[in-house]
Every structure is written in C-alpha cells, then in structure tokens.
N, C-alpha and C positions, 0 to 999 in steps of 0.2 A: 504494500500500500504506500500513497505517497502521501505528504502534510505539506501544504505552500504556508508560508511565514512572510508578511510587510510587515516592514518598517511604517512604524505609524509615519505621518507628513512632519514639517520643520513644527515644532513648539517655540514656544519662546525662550523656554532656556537653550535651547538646539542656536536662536538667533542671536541670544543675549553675547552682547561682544565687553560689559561693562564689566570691571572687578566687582560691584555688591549683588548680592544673592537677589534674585527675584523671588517674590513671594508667589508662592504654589499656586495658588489661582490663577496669577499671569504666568507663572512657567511652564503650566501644565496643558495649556489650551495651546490649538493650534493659531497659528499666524495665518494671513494672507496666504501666503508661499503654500505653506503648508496645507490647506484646504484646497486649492489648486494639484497639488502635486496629490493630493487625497480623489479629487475629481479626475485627473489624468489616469490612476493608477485604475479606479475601477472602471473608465472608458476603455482600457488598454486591456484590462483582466479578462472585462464582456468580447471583448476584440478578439481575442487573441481563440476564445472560444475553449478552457481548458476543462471545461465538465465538472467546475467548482459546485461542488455537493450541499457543503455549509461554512459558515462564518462563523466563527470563533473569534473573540477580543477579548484583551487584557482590559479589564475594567478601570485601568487609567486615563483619563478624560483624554489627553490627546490621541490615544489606540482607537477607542469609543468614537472620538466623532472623525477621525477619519474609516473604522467600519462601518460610520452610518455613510458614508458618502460612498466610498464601494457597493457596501450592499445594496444602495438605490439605483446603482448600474447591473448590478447581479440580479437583481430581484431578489434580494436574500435578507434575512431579519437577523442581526449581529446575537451573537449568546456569549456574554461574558464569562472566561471561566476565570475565579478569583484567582488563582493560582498564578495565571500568565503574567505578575506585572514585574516592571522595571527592580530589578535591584537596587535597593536603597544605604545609605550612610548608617553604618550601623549593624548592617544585616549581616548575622553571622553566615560563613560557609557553607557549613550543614544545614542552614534553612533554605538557602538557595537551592544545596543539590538537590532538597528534599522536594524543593518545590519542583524544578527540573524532573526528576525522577515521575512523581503526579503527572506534570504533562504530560511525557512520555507513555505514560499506561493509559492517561486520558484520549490519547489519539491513537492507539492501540486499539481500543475497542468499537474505534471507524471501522463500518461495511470494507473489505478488502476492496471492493470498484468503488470505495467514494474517494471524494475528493476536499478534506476540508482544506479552508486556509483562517491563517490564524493571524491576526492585526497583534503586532507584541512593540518588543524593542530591542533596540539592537544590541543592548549585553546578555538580553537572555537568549536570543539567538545566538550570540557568541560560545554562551554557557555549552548549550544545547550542542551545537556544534563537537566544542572541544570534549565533553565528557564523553559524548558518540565517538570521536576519536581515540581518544587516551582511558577512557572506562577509570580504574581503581587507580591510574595512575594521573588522572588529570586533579592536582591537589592544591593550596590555597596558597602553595608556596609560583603558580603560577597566574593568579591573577593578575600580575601586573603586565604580564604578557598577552593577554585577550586584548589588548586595545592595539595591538598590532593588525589586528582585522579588522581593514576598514570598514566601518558601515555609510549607507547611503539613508537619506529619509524616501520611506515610500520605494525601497527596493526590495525585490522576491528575492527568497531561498527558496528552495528545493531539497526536501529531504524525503529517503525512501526507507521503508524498513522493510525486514525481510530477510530473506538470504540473496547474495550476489555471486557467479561467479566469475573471474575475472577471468581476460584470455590469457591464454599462454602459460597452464598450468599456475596460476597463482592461486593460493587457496581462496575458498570461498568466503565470502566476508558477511555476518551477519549480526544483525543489527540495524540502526541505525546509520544510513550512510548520506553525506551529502552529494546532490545530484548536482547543482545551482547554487553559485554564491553573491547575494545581494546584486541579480541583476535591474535592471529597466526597461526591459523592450520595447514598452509604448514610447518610450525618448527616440528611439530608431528612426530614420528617415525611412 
C-alpha cells in the first residue's frame, strides 16, 4: 500500500524572517503564499488524477486549513488524526517515536488499493522517513541531522509499505520504504 504526505503551505512562522517569536495564533495560520501554494497543490493532486482515497491532517491549524483547500479540489472531507502534529520544544524523543510508531499502524490499516494522503509537516515527515530507514538505530543522538533534509511547503512524499524486491539480487526490503521525496509537480511547466 502507498501513504502520500504534504507539507502543509508557508505559515507565518515558515515566513517570519524577524529575531522575536511570533505568537501561535499568527504562526500557526497560513499566509497568503501559503493558501495559494494550499490551492495549487490540490488543483495539481485532482490533476494529476492519483486515486486519493482519503484525507488525513494533522490537527495543526496551518495542516487543517491547507487540507480544507485540497480536499475542496479532491472532493474529500479532511479527518484529523491527533497524532500527526509538528514536533514541538520540549517534546521528549520517545513521544515522538511513539507518536510516529501510531501513525504508522494508523495507515496500516488503509484498504491495500486505497490511497490516503496525509497534510502533516515536514519534521515529522522527516521522523517518518528516517526511522523507516534506520529502525532501532535511528536515535536522539541524530536529530540534529534530520534538518539536513530539505523540506518544501506544500510538497508530496511518497511512501510505500510492504515488501520490495530490489533488482539485481539485493535482498528484499520490507517495510516502510520511501518512493518520492518532497516533490511538486503541479510547479512543472
């Protein structure tokens, strides 16, 4: 089965270029740009025609109202799963994995032919990503290395789970595998 993951659109902390903290109300709401690049992404999604099944968001206001602007392209009604949100200041390790780990079984239990996609953010796609990689070895002495991966706002991953086999006798790979890394194809001329 496959899981598609956006990048929610630009927020205002994503815009803020100033040294003092923005207060959460305005950080967390999408900008201009960002409702835009919210509107692009699910003109591009419907476009593209990928047999997106259901909508999934992170119940963080900027995830939330760029899935309502997708799903009004999709025809699809957003379902926040609390689990999905941003990593915050503070947050130990193990609540993260653990929250990772929940997703992971949460979209496990998708029909093998659906198709969800999921409005999140880009460190827990990152999360996602790396623990699919490295499993018991992906550990807290390497978060500072996840922002080596660039994110885009309002760009797809691609992730498949299952078993893979690779050609050329390489063993089979199973699990979670990334197919697609934060791309845009509706940007494509």
């Amino acid at each position: 089965m496959r899981a598609l993951f956006l990048r929610h659109g630009e927020s205002g902390h994503n815009a803020h270029t100033g040294e003092e903290r923005l207060a959460e109300e305005l950080g967390d709401k999408l900008t201009e740009r960002g409702r835009g690049q919210a509107v692009a992404a699910g003109t591009g999604l419907r476009d593209l025609d990928l047999g997106i099944t259901r909508l999934f968001t992170s119940p963080m206001r900027r995830a939330a109202e760029t899935a309502e602007r997708v799903g009004e392209a999709l025809g699809l009604e957003p379902e926040p799963i609390p689990f999905a949100y941003e990593f915050h200041q503070g947050e130990e390790w193990a609540e993260g994995f653990e929250r990772v780990q929940l997703l992971k079984a949460r979209l496990e239990q998708e029909p093998e032919d659906g198709l969800p996609l999921l409005v999140t953010h880009g460190i827990l796609t990152r999360f996602f990503l790396l623990d699919s990689i490295f499993g018991p070895a992906f550990t807290e002495d390497l978060r500072p290395r996840m922002w080596h991966l660039r994110s885009s706002n309002c760009a797809l991953t691609t992730f498949e789970h299952g078993e893979t086999a690779e050609p050329g006798g390489a063993p089979t790979i199973s699990g979670w595998n990334c197919v697609t890394w934060m791309e845009r194809p509706w940007d494509r001329p």
